[in-house]
C-alpha positions in Angstrom: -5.5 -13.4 -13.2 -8.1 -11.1 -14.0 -7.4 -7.4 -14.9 -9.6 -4.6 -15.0 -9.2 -0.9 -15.6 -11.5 1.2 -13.3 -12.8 5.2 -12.7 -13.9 6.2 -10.1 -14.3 9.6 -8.2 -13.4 11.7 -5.2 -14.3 14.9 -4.5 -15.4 15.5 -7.6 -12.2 14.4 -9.2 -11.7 11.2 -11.8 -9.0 8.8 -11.2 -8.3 5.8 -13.0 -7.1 2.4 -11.3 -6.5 -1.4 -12.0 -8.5 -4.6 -10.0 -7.2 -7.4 -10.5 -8.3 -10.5 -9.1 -7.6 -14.4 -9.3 -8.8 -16.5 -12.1 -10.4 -19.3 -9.7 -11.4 -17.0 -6.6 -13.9 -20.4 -4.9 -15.6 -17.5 -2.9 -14.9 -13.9 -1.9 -11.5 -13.2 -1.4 -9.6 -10.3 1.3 -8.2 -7.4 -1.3 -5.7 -5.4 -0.8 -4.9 -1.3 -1.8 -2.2 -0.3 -3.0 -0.4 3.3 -2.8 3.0 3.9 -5.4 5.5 6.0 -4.9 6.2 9.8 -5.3 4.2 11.4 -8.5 6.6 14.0 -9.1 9.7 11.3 -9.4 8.0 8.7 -11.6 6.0 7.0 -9.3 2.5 5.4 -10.9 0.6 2.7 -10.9 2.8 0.6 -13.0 5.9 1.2 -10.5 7.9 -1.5 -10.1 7.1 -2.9 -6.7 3.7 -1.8 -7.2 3.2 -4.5 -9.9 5.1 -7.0 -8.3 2.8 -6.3 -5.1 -0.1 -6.8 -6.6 0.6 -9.7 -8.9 2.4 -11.7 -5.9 -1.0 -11.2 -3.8 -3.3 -12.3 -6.4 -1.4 -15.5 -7.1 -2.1 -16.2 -3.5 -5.6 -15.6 -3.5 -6.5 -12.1 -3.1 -7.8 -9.0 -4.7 -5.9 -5.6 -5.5 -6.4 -2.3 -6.6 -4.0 -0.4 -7.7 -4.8 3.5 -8.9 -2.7 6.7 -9.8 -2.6 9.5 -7.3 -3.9 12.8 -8.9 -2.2 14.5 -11.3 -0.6 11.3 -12.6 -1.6 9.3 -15.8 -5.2 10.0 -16.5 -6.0 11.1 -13.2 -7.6 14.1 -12.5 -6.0 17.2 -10.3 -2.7 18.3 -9.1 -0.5 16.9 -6.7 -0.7 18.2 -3.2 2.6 16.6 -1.4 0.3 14.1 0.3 -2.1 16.5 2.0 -5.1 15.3 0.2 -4.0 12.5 -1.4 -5.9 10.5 1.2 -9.5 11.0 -0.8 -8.8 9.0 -3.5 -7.4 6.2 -1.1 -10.7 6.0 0.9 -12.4 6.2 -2.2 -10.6 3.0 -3.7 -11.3 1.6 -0.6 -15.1 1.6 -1.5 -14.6 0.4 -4.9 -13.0 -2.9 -4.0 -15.0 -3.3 -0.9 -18.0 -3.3 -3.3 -15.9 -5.2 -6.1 -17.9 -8.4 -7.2 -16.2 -11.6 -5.3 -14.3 -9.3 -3.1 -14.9 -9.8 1.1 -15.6 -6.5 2.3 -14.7 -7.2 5.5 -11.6 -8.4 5.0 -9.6 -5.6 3.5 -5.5 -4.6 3.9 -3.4 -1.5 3.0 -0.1 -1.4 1.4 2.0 1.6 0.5 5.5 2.0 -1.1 7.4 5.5 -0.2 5.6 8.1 -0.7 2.5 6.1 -0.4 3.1 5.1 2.9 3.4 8.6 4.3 -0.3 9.4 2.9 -1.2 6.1 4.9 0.6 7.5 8.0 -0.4 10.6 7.7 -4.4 9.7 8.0 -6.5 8.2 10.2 -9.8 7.8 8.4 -7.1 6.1 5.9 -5.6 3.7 8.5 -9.1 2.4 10.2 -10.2 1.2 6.7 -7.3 -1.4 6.8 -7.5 -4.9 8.9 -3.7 -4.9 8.4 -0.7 -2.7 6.8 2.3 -3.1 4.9 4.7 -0.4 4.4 7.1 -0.7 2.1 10.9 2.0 2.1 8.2 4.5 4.6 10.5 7.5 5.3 11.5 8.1 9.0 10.0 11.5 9.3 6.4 10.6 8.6 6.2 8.8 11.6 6.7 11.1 15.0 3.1 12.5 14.5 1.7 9.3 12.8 -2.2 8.5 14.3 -1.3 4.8 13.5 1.2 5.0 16.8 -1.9 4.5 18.6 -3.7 2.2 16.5 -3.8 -1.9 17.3 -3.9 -2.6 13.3 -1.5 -4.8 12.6 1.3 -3.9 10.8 4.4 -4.6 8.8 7.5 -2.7 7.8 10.1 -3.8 5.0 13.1 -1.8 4.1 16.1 -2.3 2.7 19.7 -2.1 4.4 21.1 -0.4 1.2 18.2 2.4 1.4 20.2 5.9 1.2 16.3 7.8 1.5 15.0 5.9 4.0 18.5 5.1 6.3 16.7 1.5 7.5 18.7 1.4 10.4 17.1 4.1 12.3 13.5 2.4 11.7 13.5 0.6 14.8 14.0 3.1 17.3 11.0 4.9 15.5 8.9 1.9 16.4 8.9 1.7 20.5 6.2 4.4 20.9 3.8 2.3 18.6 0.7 0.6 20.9 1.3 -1.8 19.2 5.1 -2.2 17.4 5.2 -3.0 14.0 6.6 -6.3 12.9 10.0 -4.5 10.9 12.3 -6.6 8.2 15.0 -5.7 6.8 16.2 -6.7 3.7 20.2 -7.3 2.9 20.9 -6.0 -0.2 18.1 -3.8 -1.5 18.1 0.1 -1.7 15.2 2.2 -1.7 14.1 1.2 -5.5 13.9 -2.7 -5.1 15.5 -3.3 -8.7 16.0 -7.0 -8.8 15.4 -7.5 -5.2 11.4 -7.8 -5.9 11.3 -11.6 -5.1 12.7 -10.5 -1.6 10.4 -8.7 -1.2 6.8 -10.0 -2.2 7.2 -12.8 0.0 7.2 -11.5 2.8 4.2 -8.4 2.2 2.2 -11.2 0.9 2.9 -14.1 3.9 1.9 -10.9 6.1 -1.3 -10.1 4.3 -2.3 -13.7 4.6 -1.5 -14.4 8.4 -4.3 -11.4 8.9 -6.5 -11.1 6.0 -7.3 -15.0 5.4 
């Protein structure tokens, strides 16, 4: 695996982000980007699922990139509770779609918490995506959610011991999708994943590959 730390802008702001791609890529490979969790509880780029995420795809064959929101790290601005955090997604977007041995066309979307409501919350966000993975989303970013009337194919993981996310109540939330979300459940894991990252790697990354490859 090949790591390398990236700038780039949006709006006028800097952020800093991570590529990383297989050693032994044979041609250009589907990348993936990926949103952390919460900036004002911890969440960055080096977040625990985040890593494992990323590192799980590119053993498999793919690209990531994997940035920090603004106003965390060395990223530039100040946190906005998800109301413009979408820039610097679409903006990441370009950067890997441009990335040298990356397949442009072939291009997924993968949040964790409070990166999967910025992903739900946008639309321009959402139709960059061939496929979605949303990892612990919380049940109130979905009633007015503009993917509920996307096709994109999508995938939701949660665990049954999530207290913020209360997993049993996703599927209900899912019925007025056009098209339903494919929704897993993991026994065992709360909202934070520690030690239950092998449960869940496989199956984001069996997901990404049924539609990206």
């Amino acid at each position: 695996m090949r790591q390398s730390a990236v700038s780039f802008k949006a709006k006028g702001l800097n952020f800093e982000g991570i590529v990383a791609m297989p050693d032994d890529a044979g041609g250009p490979v589907p990348g993936v980007v990926i949103c952390h969790p919460h900036p004002l509880f911890g969440g960055n780029m080096d977040n625990n699922v985040v890593i494992a995420v990323s590192f799980s795809l590119v053993e498999q064959g793919f690209a990531t990139i994997r940035f920090n929101f603004r106003g965390v790290g060395n990223s530039e601005g100040e946190h906005t509770k998800g109301e413009q955090e979408h820039q610097e997604i679409l903006s990441a977007f370009e950067l890997l779609k441009a990335w040298p041995g990356v397949d442009g066309r072939k291009l997924g979307l993968a949040g964790y918490s409070f990166g999967t409501s910025v992903i739900l919350g946008n639309a321009a966000v959402q139709k960059k995506a061939k496929s979605i993975a949303l990892i612990s989303p919380p049940i109130r970013a979905f009633p007015d959610s503009p993917l509920k009337k996307a096709k994109t194919p999508t995938l939701i993981i949660s665990g049954d011991q999530d207290k913020l996310v209360q997993s049993a109540e996703l599927q209900p939330n899912l019925d007025a999708f056009a098209r339903p979300p494919a929704l897993q459940i993991v026994a065992g894991a709360d909202h934070f994943w520690g030690g239950m990252e092998r449960q869940l790697i496989g199956p984001v990354t069996d997901f990404f590959a049924e539609h990206l490859k």
